[in-house]
C-alpha positions, 0 to 999 in steps of 0.5 A: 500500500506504501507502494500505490501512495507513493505511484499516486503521488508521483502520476499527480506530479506527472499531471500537474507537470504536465498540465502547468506546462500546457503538454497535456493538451498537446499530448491528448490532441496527438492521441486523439488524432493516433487513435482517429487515424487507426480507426479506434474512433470508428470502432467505437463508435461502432460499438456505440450503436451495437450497444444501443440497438441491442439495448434500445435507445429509450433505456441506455443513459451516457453512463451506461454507455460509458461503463458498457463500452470504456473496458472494450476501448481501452483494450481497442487502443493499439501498443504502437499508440500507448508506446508512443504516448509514453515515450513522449511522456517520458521525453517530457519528463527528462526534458523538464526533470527538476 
C-alpha cells in the first residue's frame, strides 16, 4: 500500500507537470488524432450503436454507455499508440526533470 501512495503521488506530479506546462493538451490532441487515424474512433463508435440497438435507445443513459463500452476501448487502443504516448511522456519528463 506504501507502494500505490507513493505511484499516486508521483502520476499527480506527472499531471500537474504536465498540465502547468500546457503538454497535456498537446499530448491528448496527438492521441486523439493516433487513435482517429487507426480507426479506434470508428470502432467505437461502432460499438456505440451495437450497444444501443441491442439495448434500445429509450433505456441506455451516457453512463451506461460509458461503463458498457470504456473496458472494450481501452483494450481497442493499439501498443504502437500507448508506446508512443509514453515515450513522449517520458521525453517530457527528462526534458523538464527538476
Amino acid at each position: 500500500q506504501v507502494l500505490s501512495k507513493m505511484e499516486s503521488r508521483m502520476r499527480a506530479t506527472i499531471n500537474q507537470k504536465l498540465t502547468e506546462m500546457g503538454e497535456r493538451e498537446r499530448l491528448k490532441e496527438i492521441l486523439r488524432a493516433r487513435l482517429t487515424e487507426c480507426g479506434w474512433k470508428d470502432q467505437m463508435k461502432a460499438h456505440c450503436k451495437e450497444v444501443i440497438k441491442e439495448k434500445g435507445l429509450e433505456h441506455v443513459t451516457v453512463d451506461d454507455l460509458v461503463v458498457e463500452i470504456t473496458p472494450k476501448g481501452r483494450a481497442l487502443v493499439p501498443d504502437s499508440v500507448k508506446k508512443d504516448l509514453l515515450h513522449r511522456i517520458r521525453g517530457f519528463l527528462a526534458q523538464h526533470a527538476t
